[in-house]
C-alpha positions in Angstrom: -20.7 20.8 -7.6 -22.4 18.9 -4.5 -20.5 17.2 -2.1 -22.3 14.0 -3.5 -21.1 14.9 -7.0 -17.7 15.3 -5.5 -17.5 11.9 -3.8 -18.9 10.4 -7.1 -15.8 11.6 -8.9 -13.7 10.3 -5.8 -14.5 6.9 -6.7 -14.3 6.9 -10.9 -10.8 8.4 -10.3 -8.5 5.7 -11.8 -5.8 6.4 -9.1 -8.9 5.4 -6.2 -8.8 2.0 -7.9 -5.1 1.7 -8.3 -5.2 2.1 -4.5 -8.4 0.0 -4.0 -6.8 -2.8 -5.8 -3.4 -2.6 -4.6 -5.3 -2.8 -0.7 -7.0 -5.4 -1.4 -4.2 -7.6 -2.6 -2.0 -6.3 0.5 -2.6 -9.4 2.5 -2.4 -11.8 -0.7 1.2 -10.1 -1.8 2.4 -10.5 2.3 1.7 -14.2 2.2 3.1 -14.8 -1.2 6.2 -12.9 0.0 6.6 -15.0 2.4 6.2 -18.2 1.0 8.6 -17.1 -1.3 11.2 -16.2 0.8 10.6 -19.5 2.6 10.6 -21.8 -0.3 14.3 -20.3 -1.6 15.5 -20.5 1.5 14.2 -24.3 1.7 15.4 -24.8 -1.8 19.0 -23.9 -0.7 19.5 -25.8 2.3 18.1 -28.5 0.2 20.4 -28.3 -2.5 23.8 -26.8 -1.4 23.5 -27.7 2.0 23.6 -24.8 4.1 21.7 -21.3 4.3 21.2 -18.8 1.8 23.3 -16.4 3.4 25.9 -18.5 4.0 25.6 -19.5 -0.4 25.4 -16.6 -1.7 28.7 -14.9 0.5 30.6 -18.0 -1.2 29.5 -17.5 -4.7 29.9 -13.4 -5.1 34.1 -14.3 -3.3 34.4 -17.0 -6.5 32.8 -14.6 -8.7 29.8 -16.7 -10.3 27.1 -14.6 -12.0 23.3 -15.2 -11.7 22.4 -13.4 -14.8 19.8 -14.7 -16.8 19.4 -17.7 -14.5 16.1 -18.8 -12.6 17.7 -17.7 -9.0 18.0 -14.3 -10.8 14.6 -13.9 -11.9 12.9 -15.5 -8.5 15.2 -12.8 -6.8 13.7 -10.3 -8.6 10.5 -11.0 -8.5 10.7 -11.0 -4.2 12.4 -7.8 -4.6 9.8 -6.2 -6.5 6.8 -7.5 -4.3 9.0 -6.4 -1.3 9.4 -2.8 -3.0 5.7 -2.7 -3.3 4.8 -3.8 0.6 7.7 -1.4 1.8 6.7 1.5 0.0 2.2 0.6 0.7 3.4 0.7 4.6 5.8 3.6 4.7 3.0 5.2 2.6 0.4 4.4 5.4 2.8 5.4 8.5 2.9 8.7 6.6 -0.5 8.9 6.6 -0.9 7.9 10.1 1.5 10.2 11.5 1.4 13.1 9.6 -2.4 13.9 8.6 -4.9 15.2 10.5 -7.1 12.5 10.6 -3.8 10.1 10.2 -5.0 7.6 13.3 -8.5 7.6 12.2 -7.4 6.3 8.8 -4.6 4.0 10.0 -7.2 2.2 12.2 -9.4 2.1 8.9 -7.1 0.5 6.5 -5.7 -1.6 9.1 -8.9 -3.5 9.6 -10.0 -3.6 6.4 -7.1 -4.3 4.3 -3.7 -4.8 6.4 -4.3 -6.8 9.3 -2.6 -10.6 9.0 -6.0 -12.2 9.2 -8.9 -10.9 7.4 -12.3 -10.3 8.8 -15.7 -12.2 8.1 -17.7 -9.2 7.0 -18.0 -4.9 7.6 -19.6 -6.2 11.5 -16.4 -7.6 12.7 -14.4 -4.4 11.6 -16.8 -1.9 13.0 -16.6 -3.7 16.1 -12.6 -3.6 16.3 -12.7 -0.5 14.9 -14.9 1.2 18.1 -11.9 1.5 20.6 -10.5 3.6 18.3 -13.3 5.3 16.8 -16.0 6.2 19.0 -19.6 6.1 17.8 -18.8 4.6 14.3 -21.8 3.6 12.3 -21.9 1.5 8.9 -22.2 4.9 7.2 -19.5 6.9 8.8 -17.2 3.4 8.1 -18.1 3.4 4.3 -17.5 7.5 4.2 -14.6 7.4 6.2 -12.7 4.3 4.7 -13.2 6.4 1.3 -11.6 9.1 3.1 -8.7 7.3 4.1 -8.3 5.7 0.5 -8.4 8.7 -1.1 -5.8 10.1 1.4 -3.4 7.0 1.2 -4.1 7.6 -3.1 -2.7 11.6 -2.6 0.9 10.0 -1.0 0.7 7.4 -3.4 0.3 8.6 -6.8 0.8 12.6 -5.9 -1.6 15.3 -4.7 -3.8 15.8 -7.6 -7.1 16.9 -6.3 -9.2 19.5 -7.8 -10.1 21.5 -5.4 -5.8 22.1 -4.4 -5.1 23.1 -8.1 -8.1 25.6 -7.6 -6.2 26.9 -4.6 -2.7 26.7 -6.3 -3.7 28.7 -8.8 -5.3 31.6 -6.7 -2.0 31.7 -4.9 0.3 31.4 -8.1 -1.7 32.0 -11.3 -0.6 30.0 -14.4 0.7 32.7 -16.5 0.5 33.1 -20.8 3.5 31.8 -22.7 5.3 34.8 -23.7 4.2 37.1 -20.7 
């Protein structure tokens, strides 16, 4: 198989586009979040007069129950978007500090996807991108920030490449059933 074969198959892998989409609604998820967390918090000072913090330690000591309510399921909802951002960024510190090319890729993603404010157009986050990358073209920014997907994909959704179950089996063959 070519290596261009091989990136090919990169990019049809369904987990690449799990990742790819869940990037590129990074910033949209953060803002919503936040928004969210902002607007309950509004809604209780509004309504009970004091913070939410200050609510909800009153209502667990007289024992009322949320269940089923519309505070229950907005609750749940910011805790599942706040799952989802926790585990994306402790997924990409992983990746910065642990791979090889961990920085490279941080500075990648970061640009692209993560960073508050989103930039115009590739231009802008080649140019940010040169302190940390020296000599980084349009190509080596479109091979590398497939790289760096790809790599934030394998923490993800689990190692599943190719080439390591080649190597896995080498080291610890798959044996018959019944051997």
């Amino acid at each position: 198989m070519t290596k261009k074969q091989r990136e090919m198959d990169i990019t049809e892998n369904p987990l690449y586009h799990d990742t790819w989409k869940l990037l590129k609604k990074y910033r949209d998820v953060v803002w919503s979040l936040e928004l969210s967390v902002q607007q309950v918090r509004n809604r209780f000072e509004i309504e009970y007069g004091s913070t939410i913090e200050d609510f909800l330690e009153s209502v667990y000591l007289a024992g009322v129950d949320f269940a089923g309510s519309d505070i229950e399921h907005h609750a749940k909802c910011i805790e599942r978007s706040h799952r989802m951002i926790k585990l994306l960024d402790s997924s990409i510190e992983l990746l910065r500090n642990k791979h090889k090319n961990g920085e490279t890729y941080y500075w990648l993603l970061y640009y692209t996807f993560l960073s508050p404010q989103q930039l115009k157009n590739v231009e802008e986050i080649i140019e940010q991108l040169r302190p940390h990358i020296r000599d980084i073209s349009f190509r080596t920014y479109y091979r590398r920030r497939q790289e760096a997907i790809e790599a934030l994909s394998s923490i993800l959704w689990g190692y599943t490449s190719r080439e390591s179950v080649e190597i896995l089996e080498k080291f610890v063959p798959e044996t018959e059933p019944g051997t």
